[in-house]
N, C-alpha and C positions, 0 to 999 in steps of 0.2 A: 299650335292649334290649326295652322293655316293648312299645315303640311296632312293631316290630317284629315281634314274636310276635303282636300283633293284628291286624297287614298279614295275619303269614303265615294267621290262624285264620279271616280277612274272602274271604281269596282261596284258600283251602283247595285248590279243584281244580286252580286252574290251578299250584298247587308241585305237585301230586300227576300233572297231567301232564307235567311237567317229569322227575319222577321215576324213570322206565326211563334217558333219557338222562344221567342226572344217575349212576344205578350203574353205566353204561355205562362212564362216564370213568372212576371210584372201582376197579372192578373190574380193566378191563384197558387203564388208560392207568396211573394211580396207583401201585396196588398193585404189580406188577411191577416197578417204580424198584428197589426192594428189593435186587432181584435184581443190580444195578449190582453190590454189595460182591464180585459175582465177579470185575470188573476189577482186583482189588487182593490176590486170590488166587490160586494153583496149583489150581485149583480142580480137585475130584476128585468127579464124580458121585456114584461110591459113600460118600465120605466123608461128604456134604455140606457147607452154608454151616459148620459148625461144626469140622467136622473136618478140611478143607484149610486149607492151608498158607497163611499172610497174607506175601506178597510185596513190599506196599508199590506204590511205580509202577514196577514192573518191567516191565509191559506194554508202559506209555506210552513207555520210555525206550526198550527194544526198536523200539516202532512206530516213533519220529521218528529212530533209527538204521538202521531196516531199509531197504533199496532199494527192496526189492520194493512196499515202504506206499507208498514216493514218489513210484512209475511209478504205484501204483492211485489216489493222491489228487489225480498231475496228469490222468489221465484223467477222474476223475469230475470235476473241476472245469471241464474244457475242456467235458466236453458237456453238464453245468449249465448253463455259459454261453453255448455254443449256442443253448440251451433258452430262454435270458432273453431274448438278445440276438436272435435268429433267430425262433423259433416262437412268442413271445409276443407280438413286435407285431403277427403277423398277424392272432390276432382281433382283434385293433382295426382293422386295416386292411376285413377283410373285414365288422366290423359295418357299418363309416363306407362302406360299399360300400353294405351292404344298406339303408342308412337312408335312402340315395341313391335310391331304386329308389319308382318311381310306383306297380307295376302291382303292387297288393297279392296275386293269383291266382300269380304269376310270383315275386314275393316268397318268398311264404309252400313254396312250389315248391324255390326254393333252397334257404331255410333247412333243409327238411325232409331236404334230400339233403347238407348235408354235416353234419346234426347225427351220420345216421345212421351213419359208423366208430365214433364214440363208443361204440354199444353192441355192439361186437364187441371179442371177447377178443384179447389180445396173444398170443392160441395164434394166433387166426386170422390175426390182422395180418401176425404175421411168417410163415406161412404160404404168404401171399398174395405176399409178397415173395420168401420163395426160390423159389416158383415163379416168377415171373416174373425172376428174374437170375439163378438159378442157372447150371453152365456149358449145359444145354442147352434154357436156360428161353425165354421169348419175346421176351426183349432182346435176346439174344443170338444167337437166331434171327434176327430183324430185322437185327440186321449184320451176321449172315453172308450175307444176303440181296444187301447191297449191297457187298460184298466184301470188308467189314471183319475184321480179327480179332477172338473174344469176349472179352471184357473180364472179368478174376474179380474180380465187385462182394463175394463171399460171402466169399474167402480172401485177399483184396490188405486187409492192414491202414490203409491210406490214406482206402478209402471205407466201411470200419464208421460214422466218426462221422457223414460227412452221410447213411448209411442210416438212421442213429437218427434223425436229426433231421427226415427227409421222414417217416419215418412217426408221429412222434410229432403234426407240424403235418398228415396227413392223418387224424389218428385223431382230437386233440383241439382243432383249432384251430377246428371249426362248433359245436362244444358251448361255447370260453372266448365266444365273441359272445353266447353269450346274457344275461349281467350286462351291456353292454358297451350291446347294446340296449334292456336294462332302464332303462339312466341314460340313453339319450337319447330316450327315449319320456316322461321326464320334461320337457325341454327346454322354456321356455314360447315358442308358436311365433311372440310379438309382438318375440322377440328376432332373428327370421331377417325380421321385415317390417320391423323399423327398418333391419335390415343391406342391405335390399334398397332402402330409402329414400335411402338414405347413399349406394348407388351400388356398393354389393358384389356380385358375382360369386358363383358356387356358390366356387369355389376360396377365396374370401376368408371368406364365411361358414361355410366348414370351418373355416377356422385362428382364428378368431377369435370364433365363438360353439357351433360343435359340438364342439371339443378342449375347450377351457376348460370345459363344462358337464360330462365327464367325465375332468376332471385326476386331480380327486380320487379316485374308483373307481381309476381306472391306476394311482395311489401306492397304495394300498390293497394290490390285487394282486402290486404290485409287491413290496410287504415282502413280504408272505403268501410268494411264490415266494421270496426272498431266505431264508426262514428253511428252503426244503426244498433249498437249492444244495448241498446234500450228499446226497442222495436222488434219485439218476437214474431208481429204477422198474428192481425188479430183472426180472419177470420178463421185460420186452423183453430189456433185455441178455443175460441169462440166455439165455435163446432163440434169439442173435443168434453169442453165443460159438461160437469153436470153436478147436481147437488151430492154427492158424496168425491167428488173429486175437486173440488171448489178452493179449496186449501192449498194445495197442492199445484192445480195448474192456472189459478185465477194471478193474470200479470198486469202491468202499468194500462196495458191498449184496452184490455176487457173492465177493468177497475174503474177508467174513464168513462166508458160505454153506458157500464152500470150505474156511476154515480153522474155524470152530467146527463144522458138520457133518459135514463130507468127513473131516477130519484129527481133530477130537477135542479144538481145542485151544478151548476153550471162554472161556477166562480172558480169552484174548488178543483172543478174536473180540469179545468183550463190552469189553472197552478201544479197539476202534478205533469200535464201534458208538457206545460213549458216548461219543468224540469228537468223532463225527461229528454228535450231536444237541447238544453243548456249542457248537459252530462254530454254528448252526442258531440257537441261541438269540442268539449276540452277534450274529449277523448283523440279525437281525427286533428288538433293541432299538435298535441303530446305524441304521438303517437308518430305525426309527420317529422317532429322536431327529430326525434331519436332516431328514426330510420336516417336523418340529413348524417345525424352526430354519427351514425356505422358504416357513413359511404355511397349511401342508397340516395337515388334522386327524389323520390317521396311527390307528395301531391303538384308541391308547389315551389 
């Protein structure tokens, strides 16, 4: 302990700049846990945490009874998984693109143009989308051009998920390459002149010394995302919802919204919320343990 306290009194500033982010977490990641005990209440604003009614898991027994939980938690899982499976290996795909690339002017060109969706709001995003597939948007135009009939991308419950999922991979899939390029800018580059010694091929020395140098990053992120497969990112959905699509792309984050603020029911909203981060957790420890069990260094 002793030894300790004289680290922390030797290196004084650098705890002290550590310190905004350190009551960052304390204040409104920490402290609000608290507030969990509403999931096991009737919980009555006016009354408050004292004065409502202690329920026990009534919530929870409700939730894994309800239908309606089981249409929103296979929705939010299905375009989680989209998300995993679909949208996230493209920035690997489109790093191992750009790492490819000679012409550092042409490069650096690219990169700049698809970081830039990243910093537009998901007002704008989805903005940009009903306009363009609305029924008398520019897609739709387009085919009636060529005699086709308009297609309702906006209200046919069918194409909610892969809309979520093109826009999510056009908003953030030139921002995830940036770690991705980080760890191959590491690479030592006498690993790509032996490969080329050996008698390899660009295609060969992809798979056998540019994957392998960021395995590990990919596992990494990989848990990281595994722990938010409960977290679609309400305000696209949000955004994206409408009364004939409601089945289809209403998830855990919008179901809260609507039942704890819309409805009132506050108790309940807070028992599928903290479900929904108790999944999150066994997900990123399972998930770390297995990457340990294949070799990989994992979170922790």
């Amino acid at each position: 302990m002793s030894k300790l306290l004289n680290r922390m009194k030797r290196e004084r500033y650098i705890y002290l700049l550590l310190l905004p982010g350190v009551l960052y977490f304390i204040l409104y990641r920490y402290v609000p846990m608290a507030g969990l005990i509403i999931a096991f209440q009737d919980y009555n604003p006016f009354a408050g945490f004292k004065g409502s009614e202690w329920i026990g898991l009534s919530h929870f027994t409700r939730m894994f009874e309800s239908s309606e939980v089981i249409q929103v938690l296979v929705n939010t899982i299905q375009i989680s998984l989209l998300q995993i499976f679909v949208a996230f290996p493209v920035s690997i795909i489109l790093a191992l693109m750009l790492n490819e690339m000679r012409n550092e002017l042409y490069k650096r060109f690219i990169q700049s143009m698809i970081y830039l969706p990243h910093f537009l709001s998901w007002v704008v995003v989805v903005g940009i989308f009903v306009v363009f597939l609305r029924g008398e948007g520019l897609v739709n135009s387009l085919l009636a051009s060529f005699g086709l009939e308009a297609i309702p991308f906006l209200t046919d419950p069918s194409y909610f998920k892969p809309i979520i999922i093109i826009q999510v991979i056009w908003k953030e899939a030139g921002w995830g390459t940036i770690i991705f390029l980080a760890a191959l800018s590491g690479v030592n580059p006498s690993l790509y002149e032996a490969a080329v010694i050996d008698g390899a091929n660009r295609w060969r020395q992809l798979w056998h010394v540019t994957l392998p140098a960021i395995r590990s990053v990919i596992v990494i992120l990989f848990i990281l995302r595994l722990g938010n497969v409960m977290d679609t990112g309400f305000e696209q959905i949000f955004l994206m919802l409408n009364p004939f699509n409601m089945d289809a792309g209403n998830v855990l984050d919008t179901y809260v919204y609507f039942k704890g603020i819309q409805q009132g029911n506050i108790g309940f909203a807070t028992a599928v919320g903290m479900f929904k981060g108790l999944v999150g957790l066994v997900l990123v420890l399972g998930a770390n343990k297995l990457a340990k069990r294949f070799g990989e260094e994992g979170l922790y």
